[in-house]
C-alpha angles and dihedrals in degrees: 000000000000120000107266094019106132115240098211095060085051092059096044073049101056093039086052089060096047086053097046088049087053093057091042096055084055093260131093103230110192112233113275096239075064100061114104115235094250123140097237119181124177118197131186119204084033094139096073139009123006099346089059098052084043089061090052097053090049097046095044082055093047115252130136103258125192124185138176141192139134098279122065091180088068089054101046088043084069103020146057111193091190085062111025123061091246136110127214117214113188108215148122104246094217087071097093090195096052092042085054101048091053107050086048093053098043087054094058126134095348106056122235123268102184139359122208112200101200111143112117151135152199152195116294084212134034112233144173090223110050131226100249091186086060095035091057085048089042088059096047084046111032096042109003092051087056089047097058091051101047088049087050086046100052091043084068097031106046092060079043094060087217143056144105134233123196128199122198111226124162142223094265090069081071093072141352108273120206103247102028116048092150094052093050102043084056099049084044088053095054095048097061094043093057093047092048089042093050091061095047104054099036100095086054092057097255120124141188144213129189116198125208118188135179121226111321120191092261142143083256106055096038089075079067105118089194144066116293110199117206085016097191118209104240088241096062081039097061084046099066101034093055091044086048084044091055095052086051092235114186090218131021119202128189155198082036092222107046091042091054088056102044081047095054092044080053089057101041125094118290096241103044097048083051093053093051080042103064100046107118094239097073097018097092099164113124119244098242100160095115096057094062121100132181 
């Protein structure tokens, strides 16, 4: 700053951008002097699982919560939006343009603090031959849908100047696990987009976390047919993943040691983790060969 410039027309200057980035990006952002103090989190998937339990923690701590997902009966099973400080938005994650609305809408006229990007899904079976209808869901659910959410986040945080988005991920992006390829290479997916995306906005004070969690006590995991090792009851999980989420980790691990272990069989050579991987003891994907027609 030059000697005799006034700092208070720096910083209208520097709000006039934000708002003119806002615009630019196709949506009117409010000047950041504007945003109220609230706490604000938006959470997708926050009708079941971990989204859901996510939900609970931040509203028992007080923040406005919003949350979307298919099924409005789930919501109002654990919610009452007349009484709590949430917001239901009914709506399929992988619609960009309804994604987008309401996390817009949600953020008037208060700004967004954080965004949870929670909705997923997997396979009901494990087989060597995937469901390609699922696994194409799986994709527009699994990675587009965080994508959306992230695209609807940054259009609001970036004018703001501050802000954090989280994606939850899961121990199987670390490898590709026999049964559920589609599965893994979303997770996968997720994980390296958060990582490339948390270098690149943090000089704009955004930051982002990826979680990967093992296997949580949720409706999904309970359609598993196999063993689940270090099985972690949703509320423990939420635990972890809010106090990660306050230190602004950019990846959250856990169990410890089943996530040391997926992570080792991450870093070991190709070959030898494929042939662990194929004994029958741990392989727990189900020979469907003969079930497929042309």
């Amino acid at each position: 700053m030059n000697i005799g410039t006034d700092p208070k027309s720096v910083k209208q200057k520097s709000l006039v951008d934000s708002a003119s980035f806002g615009q630019s990006l196709g949506t009117y952002r409010l000047p950041c002097y504007l945003f109220s103090r609230m706490n604000s989190v938006f959470i997708t998937g926050g009708t079941s699982g971990i989204g859901l339990e996510l939900a609970k923690t931040y509203l028992k701590k007080g923040w406005k919560v919003g949350v979307c997902g298919r099924d409005a009966d789930k919501f109002k099973g654990h919610f009452d939006s007349a009484r709590d400080n949430i917001q239901f938005y009914p709506l399929d994650v992988a619609d960009r343009e309804a994604v987008k609305r309401a996390v817009h809408q949600f953020a008037q006229p208060t700004g967004l603090g954080l965004l949870i990007a929670s909705a997923g899904i997997s396979y009901p079976h494990k087989s060597k031959v995937p469901d390609f209808d699922r696994t194409y869901r799986m994709v527009h659910v699994n990675l587009l849908g965080v994508m959306y959410a992230f695209e609807a986040a940054m259009e609001i945080m970036i004018p703001q100047g501050q802000g954090q988005m989280v994606a939850i991920s899961s121990l199987a992006g670390f490898n590709g696990f026999p049964g559920i390829s589609g599965y893994s290479a979303t997770k996968g997916a997720v994980m390296k987009f958060c990582e490339s995306l948390g270098l690149d906005l943090r000089h704009l004070g955004l930051s982002v976390t990826c979680v990967c969690p093992g296997f949580v006590d949720t409706p999904l995991t309970r359609l598993n047919h196999h063993p689940m090792p270090f099985l972690m009851k949703v509320e423990r999980a939420a635990e972890i993943i809010v106090r990660g989420i306050e230190k602004k980790r950019a990846l959250i691990v856990f169990p410890f040691f089943f996530g040391l272990v997926v992570r080792l069989l991450s870093a070991m050579p190709r070959f030898l983790y494929r042939r662990i991987m194929r004994t029958g003891s741990i392989n727990f994907s189900r020979d469907n060969t003969k079930e497929i027609s042309p």
